[in-house]
C-alpha positions in Angstrom: 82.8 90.9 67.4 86.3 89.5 67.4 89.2 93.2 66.8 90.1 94.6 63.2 93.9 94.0 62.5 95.7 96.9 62.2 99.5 97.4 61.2 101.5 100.6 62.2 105.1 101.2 61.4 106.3 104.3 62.8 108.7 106.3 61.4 112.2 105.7 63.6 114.6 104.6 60.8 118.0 103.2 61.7 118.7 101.0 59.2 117.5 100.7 55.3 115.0 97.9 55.8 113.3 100.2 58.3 113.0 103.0 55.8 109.6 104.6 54.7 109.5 102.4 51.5 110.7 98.9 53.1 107.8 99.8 55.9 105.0 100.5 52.9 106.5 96.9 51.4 106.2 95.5 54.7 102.5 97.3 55.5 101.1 95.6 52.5 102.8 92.0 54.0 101.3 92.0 56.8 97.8 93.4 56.2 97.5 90.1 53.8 96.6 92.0 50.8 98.0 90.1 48.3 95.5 87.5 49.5 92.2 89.2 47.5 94.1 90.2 44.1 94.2 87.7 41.8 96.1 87.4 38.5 94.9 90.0 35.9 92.9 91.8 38.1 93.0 95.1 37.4 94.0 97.0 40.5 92.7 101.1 41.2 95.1 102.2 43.6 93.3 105.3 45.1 95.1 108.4 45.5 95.0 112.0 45.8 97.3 113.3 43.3 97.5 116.7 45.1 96.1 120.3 43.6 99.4 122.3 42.4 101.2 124.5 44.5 100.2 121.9 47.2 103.1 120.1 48.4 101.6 117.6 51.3 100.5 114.8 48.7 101.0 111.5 48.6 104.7 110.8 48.1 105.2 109.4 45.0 107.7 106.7 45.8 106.0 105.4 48.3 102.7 104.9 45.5 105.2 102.9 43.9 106.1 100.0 46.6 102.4 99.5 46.3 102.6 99.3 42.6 104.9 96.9 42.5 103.8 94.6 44.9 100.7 94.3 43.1 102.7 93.3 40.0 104.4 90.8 42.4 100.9 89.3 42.3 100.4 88.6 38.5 97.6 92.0 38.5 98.0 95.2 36.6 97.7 98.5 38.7 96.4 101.9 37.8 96.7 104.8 39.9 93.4 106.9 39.9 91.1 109.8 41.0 88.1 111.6 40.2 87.8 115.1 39.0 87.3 118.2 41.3 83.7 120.1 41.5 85.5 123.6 42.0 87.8 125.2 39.5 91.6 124.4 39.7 94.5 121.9 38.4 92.3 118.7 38.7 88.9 120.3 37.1 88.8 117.8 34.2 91.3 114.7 33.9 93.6 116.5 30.9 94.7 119.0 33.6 93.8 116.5 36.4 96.6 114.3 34.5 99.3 116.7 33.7 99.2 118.0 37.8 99.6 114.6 38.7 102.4 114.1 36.6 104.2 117.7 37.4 103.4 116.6 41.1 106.1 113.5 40.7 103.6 110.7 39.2 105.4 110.1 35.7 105.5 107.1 34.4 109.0 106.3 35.0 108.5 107.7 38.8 105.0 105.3 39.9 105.7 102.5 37.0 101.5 102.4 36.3 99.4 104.5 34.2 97.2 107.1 35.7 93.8 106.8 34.8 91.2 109.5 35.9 87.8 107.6 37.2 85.1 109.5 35.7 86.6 110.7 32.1 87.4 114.1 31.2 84.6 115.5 32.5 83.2 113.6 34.7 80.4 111.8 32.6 81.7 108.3 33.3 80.2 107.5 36.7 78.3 104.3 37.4 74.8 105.0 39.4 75.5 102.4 42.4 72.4 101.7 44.6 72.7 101.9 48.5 69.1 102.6 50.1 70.6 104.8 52.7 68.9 107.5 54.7 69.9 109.8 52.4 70.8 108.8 49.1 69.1 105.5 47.5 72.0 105.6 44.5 75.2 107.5 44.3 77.8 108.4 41.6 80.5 106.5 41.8 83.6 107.4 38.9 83.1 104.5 36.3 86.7 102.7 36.5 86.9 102.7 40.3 83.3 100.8 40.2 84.6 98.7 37.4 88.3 97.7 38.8 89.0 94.2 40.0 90.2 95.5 43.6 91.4 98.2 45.1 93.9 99.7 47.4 93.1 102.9 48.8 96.3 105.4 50.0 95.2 108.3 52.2 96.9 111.1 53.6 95.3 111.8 57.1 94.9 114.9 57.5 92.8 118.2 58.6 89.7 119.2 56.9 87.8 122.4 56.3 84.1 121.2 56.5 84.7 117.2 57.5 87.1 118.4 60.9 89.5 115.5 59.2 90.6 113.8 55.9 91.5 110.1 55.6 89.8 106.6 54.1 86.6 108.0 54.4 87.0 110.8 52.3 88.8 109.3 50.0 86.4 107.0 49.3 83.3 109.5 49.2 84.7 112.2 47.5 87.9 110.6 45.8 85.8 108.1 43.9 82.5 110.1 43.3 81.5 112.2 39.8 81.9 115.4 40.5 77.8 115.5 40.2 78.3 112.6 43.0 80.6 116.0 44.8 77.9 118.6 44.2 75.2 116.1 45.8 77.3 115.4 48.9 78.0 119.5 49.4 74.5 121.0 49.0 70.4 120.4 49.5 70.6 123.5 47.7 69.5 123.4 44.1 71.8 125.4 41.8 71.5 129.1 40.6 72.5 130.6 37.0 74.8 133.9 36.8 72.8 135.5 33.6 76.1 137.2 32.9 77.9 134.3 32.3 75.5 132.0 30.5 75.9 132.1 26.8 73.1 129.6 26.3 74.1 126.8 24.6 71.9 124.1 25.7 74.3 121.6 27.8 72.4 122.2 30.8 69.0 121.1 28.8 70.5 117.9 27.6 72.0 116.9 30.4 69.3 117.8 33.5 67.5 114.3 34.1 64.1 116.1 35.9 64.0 118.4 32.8 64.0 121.3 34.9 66.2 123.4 33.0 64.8 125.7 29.5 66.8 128.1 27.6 64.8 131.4 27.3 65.4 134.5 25.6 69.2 132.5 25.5 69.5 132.3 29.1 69.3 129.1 31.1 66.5 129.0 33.5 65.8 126.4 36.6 62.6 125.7 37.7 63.7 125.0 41.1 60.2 122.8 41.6 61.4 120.0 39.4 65.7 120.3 40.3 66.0 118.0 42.8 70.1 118.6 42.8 72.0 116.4 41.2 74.6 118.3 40.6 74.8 117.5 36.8 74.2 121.2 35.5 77.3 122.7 36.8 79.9 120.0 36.0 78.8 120.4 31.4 78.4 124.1 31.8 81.7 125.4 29.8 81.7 128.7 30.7 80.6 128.1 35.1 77.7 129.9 34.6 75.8 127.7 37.0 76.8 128.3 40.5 78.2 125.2 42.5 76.6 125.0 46.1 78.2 124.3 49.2 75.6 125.1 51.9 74.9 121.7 54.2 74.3 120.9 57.4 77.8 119.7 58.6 76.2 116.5 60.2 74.3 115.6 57.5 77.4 116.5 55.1 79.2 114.2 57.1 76.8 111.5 56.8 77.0 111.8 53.2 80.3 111.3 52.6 79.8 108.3 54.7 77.5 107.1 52.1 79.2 107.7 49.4 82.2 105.6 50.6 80.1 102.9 51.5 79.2 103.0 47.7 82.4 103.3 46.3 83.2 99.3 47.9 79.8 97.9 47.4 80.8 96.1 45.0 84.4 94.8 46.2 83.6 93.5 49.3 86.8 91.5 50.8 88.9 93.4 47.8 89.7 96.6 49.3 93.1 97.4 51.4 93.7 100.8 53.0 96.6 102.6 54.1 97.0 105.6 55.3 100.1 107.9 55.9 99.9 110.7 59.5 102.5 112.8 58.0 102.4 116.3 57.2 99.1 116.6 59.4 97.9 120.2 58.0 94.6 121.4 59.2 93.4 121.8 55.2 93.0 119.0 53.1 95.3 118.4 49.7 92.7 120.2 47.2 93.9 123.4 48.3 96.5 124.9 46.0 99.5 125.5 49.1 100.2 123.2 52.4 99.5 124.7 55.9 101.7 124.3 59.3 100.9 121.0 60.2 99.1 120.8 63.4 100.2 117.0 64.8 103.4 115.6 64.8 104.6 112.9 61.9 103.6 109.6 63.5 104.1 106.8 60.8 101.9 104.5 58.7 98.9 102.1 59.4 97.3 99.4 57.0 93.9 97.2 57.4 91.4 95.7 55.3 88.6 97.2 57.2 88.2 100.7 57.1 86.5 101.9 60.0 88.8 100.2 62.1 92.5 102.2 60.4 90.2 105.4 60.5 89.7 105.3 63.8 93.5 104.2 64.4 93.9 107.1 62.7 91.9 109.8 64.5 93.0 107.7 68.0 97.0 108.0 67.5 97.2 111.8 67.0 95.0 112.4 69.6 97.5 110.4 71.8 100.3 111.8 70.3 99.5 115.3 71.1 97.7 115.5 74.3 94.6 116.4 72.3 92.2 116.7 69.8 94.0 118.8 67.0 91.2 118.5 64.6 88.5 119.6 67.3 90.8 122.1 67.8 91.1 123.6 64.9 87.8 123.1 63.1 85.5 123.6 66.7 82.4 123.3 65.0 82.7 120.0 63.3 81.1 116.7 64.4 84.2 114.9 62.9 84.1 111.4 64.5 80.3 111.1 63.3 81.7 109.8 59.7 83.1 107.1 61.5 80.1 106.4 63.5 77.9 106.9 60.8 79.6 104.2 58.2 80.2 101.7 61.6 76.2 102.2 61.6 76.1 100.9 58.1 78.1 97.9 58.5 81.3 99.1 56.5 83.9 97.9 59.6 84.4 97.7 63.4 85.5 100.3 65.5 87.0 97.8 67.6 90.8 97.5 66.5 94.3 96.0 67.3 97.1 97.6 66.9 100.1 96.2 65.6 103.2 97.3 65.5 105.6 95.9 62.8 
C-alpha cells in the first residue's frame, strides 16, 4: 500500500507568510482539499468549541482561514459540534452556542454560522449502520451526517480515559448524540436517583425497548429489557437518571473507533483533517480550565486520511520529547489501540509521509 500524504508546518515564524494563519492557508493547499468540495456543498467544519473557563481550544482565527478557503471554492461552511453527555456550558446547543461564541466564535470573528449537530437536545442524530464488533448502528448528530463534506479541526491533546485526544475523537465523540456518548462510555445500563425524579414521563416516551414505567411517580428500569442506549438520561429535565461511565478502557477505545468510522461513512473521499499539537495538556478541552501542557508546541499537520495524521500526530511528540507523554501521564491506557483498531477497519494507513511545507 503506497504512503498517506501528510503536511506539517511547524511553528518557526520569521516572516508574515510563515505565520500560523498563512501556514493553515497553506495546509489546506497542499493537502488538496479543495479538490472534494464542490460548489454549494454545504461544508461541517468540525470543531471543539471548548467548555468555558477552558482556554486551550481551537483558536478562533485560525477556524477562519479554513472558512474562507472553503468559500474560495463556491461552498457554504458551518462550523459544528455535538452536545455534551455530562452537565456544563455545552449540555444543550442554546448554551453550547452562546460558549462558543463567548469563547471567540462570533460571527464577525469565524465569518460562518455555528450550527450544533444534533439540535438542542440532542434528538437530531441519524442511526448510521456499521456492523462492527460492537455496535451494528451508531448515533451520529443529524447535520454532520447530512453535510456535503467535511473538514475536521482537532486539537491533539491528552485524555483522561482515551490516553490522547485528536481526529479520532473528534470524530466519535464530536459528531455522536449524546445517547451515541452514553453508549460509547458504559455497558452499564442506567440507574434512577428516586430523589430527583419528579416523574413526568420523558423517560417512557422516549426508551425504545420499553423498559422504563412510572410507578407510584417514580421512574423505574427493568434492567432485563435496557439494553443502554443512552436515550433516558439525555430527555430527563431534572438528571434524575444517572449517566454511566464504567467501560473497559480497551473496549472504550474500540468504541470510539467505531463511532468515527461512522461519522465518515457516508463521505468517503470528502473529509480533510487537521490537527493543531499546541497547548498539549494532559486533559482534553471538555474540562472547564486548561492544564500545564505536557509536550512542547510542535506545529500543524493536514491529510485526507485519518489514521495516517493521527499517527503523525502521536509519532511527532513522542520524538519531540524523548518519550511517550501520554503513556506517561495516563499509565494505564492502551492509547495507540484507537488507531490500530480504525486501521483494522479500513478507515486509513498507518503508513505515512511526512511533508514539510
Amino acid at each position: 500500500m503506497e504512503k498517506s500524504k501528510v503536511y506539517f508546518c511547524d511553528l518557526y515564524s520569521n516572516a508574515e507568510n510563515k505565520n500560523l494563519l498563512n501556514s493553515v492557508k497553506k495546509l489546506f493547499d497542499k493537502a488538496g482539499f479543495d479538490s472534494f468540495i464542490d460548489k454549494n456543498d454545504l461544508v461541517a467544519i468540525k470543531l471543539h468549541f471548548g467548555e468555558k473557563g477552558n482556554t486551550t481550544y481551537m483558536n478562533p482565527l485560525a477556524v477562519r482561514q479554513v472558512v474562507d478557503k472553503v468559500k474560495d471554492c463556491g461552498a457554504k461552511p458551518f462550523l459544528t459540534d455535538t452536545n455534551t453527555l455530562y452537565t456544563g456550558s455545552r449540555t444543550n446547543s442554546i448554551d453550547h452556542i452562546t460558549t462558543a461564541i463567548q469563547n471567540g466564535f462570533a460571527y464577525p470573528v469565524v465569518d460562518a454560522p455555528i450550527i450544533i449537530a444534533d439540535g438542542i437536545f440532542s434528538r437530531n442524530y441519524e442511526n448510521v449502520k456499521i456492523g462492527q464488533k460492537h455496535f451494528n448502528d451508531v448515533k451520529i448528530g443529524g447535520e454532520i451526517y447530512n453535510s456535503s463534506s467535511m473538514i475536521v479541526m482537532s486539537h491533539f491533546k491528552g485524555h483522561g480515559m482515551a490516553g490522547f485526544g485528536g481526529v479520532l475523537k473528534n470524530l466519535a465523540m464530536g459528531c455522536a448524540s449524546a445517547a451515541g456518548k452514553q453508549m460509547q462510555h458504559s455497558d452499564v445500563t442506567p440507574t434512577v436517583k428516586d430523589a430527583k425524579c419528579v416523574g413526568c414521563g420523558k423517560c417512557v416516551a422516549n426508551c425504545p425497548r420499553e423498559a422504563i414505567k412510572v410507578i407510584d411517580k417514580k421512574a423505574n428500569i427493568d434492567h432485563d429489557l435496557c439494553y443502554g442506549c443512552g436515550e433516558c438520561p439525555t430527555v430527563c429535565p431534572t438528571r434524575a437518571i444517572n449517566v454511566q461511565w464504567e467501560s473497559d478502557e480497551n473496549v472504550f477505545i474500540e468504541k470510539m473507533a467505531e463511532f468515527a468510522y461512522g461519522a465518515v461513512s457516508n463521505k468517503k473521499g470528502k473529509v480533510g483533517y487537521i490537527s493543531f499539537i499546541m497547548n498539549v495538556t494532559p486533559l482534553c478541552d471538555c474540562v472547564a480550565w486548561s492544564g500545564r501542557p505536557i509536550a512542547n508546541d510542535i506545529g500543524i499537520v493536514a491529510s485526507t486520511d485519518p489514521i495516517a495524521i493521527e499517527q503523525a500526530c502521536y509519532d511527532l511528540v513522542v520524538k519531540e520529547m524523548g518519550h511517550d507523554v501520554f503513556k506517561h501521564a495516563h499509565p494505564n491506557i492502551n492509547a495507540t489501540r484507537i488507531i490500530d483498531y480504525a486501521y483494522e477497519m479500513g478507515m486509513g494507513n498507518k503508513d505515512y509521509e511526512l511533508i514539510k511545507i
